[in-house]
C-alpha positions in Angstrom: 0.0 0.0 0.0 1.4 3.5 -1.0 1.7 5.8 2.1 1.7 9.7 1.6 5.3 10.6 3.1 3.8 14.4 4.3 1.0 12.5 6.2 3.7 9.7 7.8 6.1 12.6 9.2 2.5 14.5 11.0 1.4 10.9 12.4 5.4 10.5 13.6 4.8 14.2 15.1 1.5 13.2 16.7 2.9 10.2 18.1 5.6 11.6 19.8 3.9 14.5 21.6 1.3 12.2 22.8 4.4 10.4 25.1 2.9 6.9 24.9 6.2 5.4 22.7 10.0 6.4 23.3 12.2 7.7 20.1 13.8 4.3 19.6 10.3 2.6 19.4 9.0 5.2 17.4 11.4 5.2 14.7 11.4 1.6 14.8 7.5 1.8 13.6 8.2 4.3 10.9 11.4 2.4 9.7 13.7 5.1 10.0 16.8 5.8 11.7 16.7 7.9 15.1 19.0 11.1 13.4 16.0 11.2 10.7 13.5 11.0 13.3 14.8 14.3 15.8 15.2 16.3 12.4 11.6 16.4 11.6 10.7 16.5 15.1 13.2 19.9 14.8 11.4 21.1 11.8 8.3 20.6 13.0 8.7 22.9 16.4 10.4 25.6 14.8 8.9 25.8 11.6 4.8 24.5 12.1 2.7 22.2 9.1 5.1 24.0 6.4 8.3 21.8 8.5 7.1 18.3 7.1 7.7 19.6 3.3 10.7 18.8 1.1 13.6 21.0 1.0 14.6 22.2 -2.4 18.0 20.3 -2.9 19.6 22.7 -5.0 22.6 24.9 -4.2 22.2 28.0 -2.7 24.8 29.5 -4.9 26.2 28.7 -8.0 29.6 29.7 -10.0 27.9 29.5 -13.9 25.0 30.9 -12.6 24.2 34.5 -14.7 24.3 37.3 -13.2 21.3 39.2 -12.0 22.1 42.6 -13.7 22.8 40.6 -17.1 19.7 38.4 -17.0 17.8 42.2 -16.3 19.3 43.4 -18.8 18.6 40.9 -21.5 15.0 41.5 -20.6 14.7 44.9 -21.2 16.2 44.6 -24.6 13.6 42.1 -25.4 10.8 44.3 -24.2 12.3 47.0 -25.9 12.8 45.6 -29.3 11.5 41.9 -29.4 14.5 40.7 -30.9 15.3 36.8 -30.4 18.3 35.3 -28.2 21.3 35.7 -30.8 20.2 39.4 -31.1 20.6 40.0 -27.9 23.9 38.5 -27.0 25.0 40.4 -29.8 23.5 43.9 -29.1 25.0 43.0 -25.0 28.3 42.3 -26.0 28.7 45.3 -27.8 27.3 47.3 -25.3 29.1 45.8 -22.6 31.8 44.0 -23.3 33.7 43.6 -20.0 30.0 41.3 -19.0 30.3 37.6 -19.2 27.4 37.1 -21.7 25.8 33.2 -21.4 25.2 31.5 -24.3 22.4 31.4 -26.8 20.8 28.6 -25.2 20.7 30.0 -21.6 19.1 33.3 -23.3 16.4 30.9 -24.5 15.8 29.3 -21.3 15.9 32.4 -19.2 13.2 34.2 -21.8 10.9 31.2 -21.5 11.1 31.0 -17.9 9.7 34.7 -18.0 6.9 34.1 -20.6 8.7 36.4 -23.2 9.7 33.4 -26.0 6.8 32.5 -28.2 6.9 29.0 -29.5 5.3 28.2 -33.0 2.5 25.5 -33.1 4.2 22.2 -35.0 2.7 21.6 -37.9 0.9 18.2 -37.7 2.9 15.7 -40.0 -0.1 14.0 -42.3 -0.2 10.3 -42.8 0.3 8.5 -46.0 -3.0 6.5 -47.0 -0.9 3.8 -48.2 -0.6 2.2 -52.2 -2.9 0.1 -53.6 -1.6 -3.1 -55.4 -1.5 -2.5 -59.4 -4.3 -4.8 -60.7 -4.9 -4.0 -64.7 -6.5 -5.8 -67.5 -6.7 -3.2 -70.2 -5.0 -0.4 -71.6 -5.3 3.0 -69.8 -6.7 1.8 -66.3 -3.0 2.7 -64.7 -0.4 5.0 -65.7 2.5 5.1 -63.9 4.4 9.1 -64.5 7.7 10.2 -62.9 10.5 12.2 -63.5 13.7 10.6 -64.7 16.7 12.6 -62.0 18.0 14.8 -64.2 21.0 15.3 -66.8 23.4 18.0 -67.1 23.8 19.1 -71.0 26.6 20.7 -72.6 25.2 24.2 -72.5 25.8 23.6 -68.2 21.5 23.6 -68.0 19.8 20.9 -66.5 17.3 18.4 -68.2 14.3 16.6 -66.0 12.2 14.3 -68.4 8.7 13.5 -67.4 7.8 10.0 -68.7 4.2 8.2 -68.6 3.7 4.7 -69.5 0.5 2.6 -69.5 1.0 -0.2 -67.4 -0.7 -2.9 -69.4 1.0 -2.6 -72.1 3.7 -0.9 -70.8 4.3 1.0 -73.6 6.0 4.7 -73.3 3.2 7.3 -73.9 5.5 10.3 -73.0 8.9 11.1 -72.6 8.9 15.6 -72.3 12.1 16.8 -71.5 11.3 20.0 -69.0 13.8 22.5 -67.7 12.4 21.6 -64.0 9.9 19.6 -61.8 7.3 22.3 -61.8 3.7 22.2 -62.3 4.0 24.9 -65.2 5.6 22.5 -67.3 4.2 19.3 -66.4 0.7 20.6 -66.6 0.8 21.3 -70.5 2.8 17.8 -71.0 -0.4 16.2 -69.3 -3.0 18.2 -70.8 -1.5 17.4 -74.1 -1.1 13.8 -73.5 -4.9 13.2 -72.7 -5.7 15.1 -75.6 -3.9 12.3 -77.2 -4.7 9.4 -75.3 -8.0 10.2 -73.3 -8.0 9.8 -69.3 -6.8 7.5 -67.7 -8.6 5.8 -64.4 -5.7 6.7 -62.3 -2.1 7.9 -62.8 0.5 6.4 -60.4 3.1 8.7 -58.8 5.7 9.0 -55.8 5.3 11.9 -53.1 7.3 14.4 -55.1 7.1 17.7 -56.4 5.0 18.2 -58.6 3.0 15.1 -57.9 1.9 15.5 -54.5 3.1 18.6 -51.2 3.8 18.7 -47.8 0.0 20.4 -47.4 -3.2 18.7 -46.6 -3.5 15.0 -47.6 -0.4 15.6 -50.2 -2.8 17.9 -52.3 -1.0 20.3 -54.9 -2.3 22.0 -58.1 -1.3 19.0 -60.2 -3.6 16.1 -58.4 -6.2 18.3 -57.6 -6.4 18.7 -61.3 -6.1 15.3 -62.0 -9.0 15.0 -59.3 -11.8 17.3 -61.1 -11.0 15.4 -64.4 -12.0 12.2 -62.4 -8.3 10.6 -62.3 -7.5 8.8 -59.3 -3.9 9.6 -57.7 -2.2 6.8 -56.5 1.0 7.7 -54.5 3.1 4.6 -53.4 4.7 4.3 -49.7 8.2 6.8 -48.9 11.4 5.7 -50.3 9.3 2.3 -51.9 10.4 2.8 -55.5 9.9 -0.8 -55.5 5.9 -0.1 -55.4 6.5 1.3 -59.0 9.4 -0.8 -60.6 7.6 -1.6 -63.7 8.4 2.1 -64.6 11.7 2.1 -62.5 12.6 -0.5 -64.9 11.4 1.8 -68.1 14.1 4.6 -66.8 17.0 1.8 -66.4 16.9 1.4 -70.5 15.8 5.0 -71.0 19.0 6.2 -68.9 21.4 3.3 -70.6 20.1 4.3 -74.6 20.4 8.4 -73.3 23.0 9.0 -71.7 25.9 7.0 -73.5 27.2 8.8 -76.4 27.8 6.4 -79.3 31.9 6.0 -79.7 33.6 7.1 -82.3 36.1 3.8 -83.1 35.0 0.9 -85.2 35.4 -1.2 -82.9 33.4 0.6 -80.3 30.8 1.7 -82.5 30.3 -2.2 -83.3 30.2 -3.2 -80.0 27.3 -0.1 -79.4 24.8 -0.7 -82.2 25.0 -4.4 -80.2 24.0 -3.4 -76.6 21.7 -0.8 -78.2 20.2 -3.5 -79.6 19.4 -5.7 -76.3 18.7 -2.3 -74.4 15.1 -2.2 -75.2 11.4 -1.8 -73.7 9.7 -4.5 -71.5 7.1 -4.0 -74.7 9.7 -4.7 -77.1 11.3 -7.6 -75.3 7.6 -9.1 -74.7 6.6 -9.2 -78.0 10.0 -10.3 -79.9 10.1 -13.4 -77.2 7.0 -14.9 -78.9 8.6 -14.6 -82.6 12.2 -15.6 -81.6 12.9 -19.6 -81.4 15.6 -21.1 -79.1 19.3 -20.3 -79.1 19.9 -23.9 -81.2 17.4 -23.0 -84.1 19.1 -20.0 -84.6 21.8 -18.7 -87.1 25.3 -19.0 -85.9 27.3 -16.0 -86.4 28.9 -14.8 -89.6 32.8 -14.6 -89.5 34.1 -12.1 -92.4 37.4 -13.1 -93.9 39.4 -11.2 -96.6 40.4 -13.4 -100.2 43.9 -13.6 -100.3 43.3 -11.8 -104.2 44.5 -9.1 -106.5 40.8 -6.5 -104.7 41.4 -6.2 -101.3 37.9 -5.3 -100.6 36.3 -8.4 -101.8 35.3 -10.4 -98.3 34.0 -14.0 -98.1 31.7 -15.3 -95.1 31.0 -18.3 -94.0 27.6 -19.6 -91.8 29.3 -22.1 -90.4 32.6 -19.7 -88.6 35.0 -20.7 -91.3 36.0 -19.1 -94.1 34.8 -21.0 -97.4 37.6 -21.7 -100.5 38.1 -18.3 -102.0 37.9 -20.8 -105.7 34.4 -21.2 -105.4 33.7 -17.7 -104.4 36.0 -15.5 -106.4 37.9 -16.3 -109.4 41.2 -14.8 -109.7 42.0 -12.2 -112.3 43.2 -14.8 -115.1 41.6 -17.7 -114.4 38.9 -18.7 -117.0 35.8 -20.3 -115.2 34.9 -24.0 -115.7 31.7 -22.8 -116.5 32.6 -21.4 -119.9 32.6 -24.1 -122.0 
């Protein structure tokens, strides 16, 4: 059971005025020690009900402790002129600068202790609703839209390209380069692909600008819009890209076929033209799977070989890697053909 120590030191009081128990048997009740027992039995006489309350523990004086003409001081300048606690160490110090000014902090605390620091209201942080899974069996129920980072050009200016891709067929509807992410420029792009297009059911984003705002419920001009047009706004989880990786997966090619100028060797510009070739769209890849056999009933690579002959120029392939008898390819300048007579 949970005593009230206030009450306890009274009833102590009580019961040793009244005589009937000696100090060692009284302190032996209460479970305290007789030096504890005669100093609130001291308190008590010399100082009434106000004796059986808690002392403040803290030191009566104190080295760090700011002055009483500096902490006056630093009040009236903030009466005077409102200004906050850097201003007025600063505005201190050069009006006094043999005074040990206390820190910023210390101004802080000694404003607030005297009701003169105002504290703004915290904005209340709103909650994501959370993403819906992406369930779609025709053509413009979902597009996914983001902006692709951004690319620095040669003229030193920055490129951010909007892209937009339907995600059943996951083709590429738009791809605008814009000079940034604001709603000026993204707004026309949209306006002008729904022209286009038509409207989708919803259009897939992450929590950036222009797509969504720190406001009320992530509202901004953009969504709003999309809103009174009857487009749904899907925005996936914080830092989940992964909720959207179909069209992460779109910028990975788009990034690998922009950003790698094509070389200028032979030999690089072969070995280009063949990763261009493999770096293409989940659309493209889909559909060229159903046409192209396995890697057995395919043709084996070509091998060019030059004719040991008078032309230089004159190359010979083979189908099978080896280069065939330049005899029944090329004649030699000459030789009559067996064909002739």
């Amino acid at each position: 059971m949970e005593t009230n120590p206030t009450k306890q030191r009274q009833a102590f009081y009580r019961d040793y005025v009244s005589g009937q128990w000696s100090m060692s048997e009284l302190c032996r009740r209460f479970q305290i020690s007789r030096p504890t027992g005669y100093k609130w039995i001291e308190r008590l006489e010399h100082e009434g009900p106000e004796g059986v309350k808690d002392r403040s523990r803290a030191p009566d004086r104190h080295p760090n402790r700011t002055p009483p003409h500096v902490e006056q001081a630093l009040l009236q300048l903030r009466v005077e002129y409102g200004w906050g606690a850097t201003k007025l160490r600063r505005m201190l110090t050069l009006r006094h600068p043999d005074w040990k000014i206390p820190a910023r902090s210390t101004i802080n605390e000694l404003l607030d202790e005297q009701g003169l620091l105002r504290k703004y209201r915290r904005h209340r942080r709103w909650q994501h609703p959370g993403s819906v899974p992406v369930e779609t069996t025709a053509p413009n129920q979902v597009w996914p839209a983001d902006f692709k980072g951004q690319f620095k050009m040669r003229n030193g200016e920055y490129c951010f390209p909007l892209t937009v891709t339907d995600h059943y067929s996951r083709m590429l509807l738009l791809c605008k380069a814009l000079p940034s992410v604001r709603t000026e420029g993204a707004k026309p792009a949209f306006k002008r692909l729904f022209q286009e297009c038509g409207l989708p059911d919803a259009i897939r984003t992450d929590n950036g600008a222009p797509f969504a705002s720190l406001g009320i419920a992530g509202l901004c001009g953009l969504n709003v819009w999309w809103m009174k047009l009857g487009i749904v706004h899907q925005r996936i989880r914080p830092s989940s890209p992964q909720e959207n990786g179909q069209h992460e997966r779109m910028h990975k090619d788009l990034k690998r076929e922009a950003t790698r100028p094509r070389p200028r060797t032979c030999r690089g510009s072969r070995s280009f033209s063949t990763s261009s070739a493999t770096a293409t769209t989940t659309s493209d890849r889909t559909k060229r799977s159903a046409t192209i056999g396995p890697p057995t009933t395919g043709s084996r690579r070509r091998r060019s070989t030059r004719v040991a002959s008078g032309d230089p120029s004159i190359l010979v392939t083979s189908r099978s890697g080896r280069s065939a008898p330049a005899a029944r390819s090329v004649s030699s300048p000459g030789s009559t053909s067996s064909r002739t007579h």
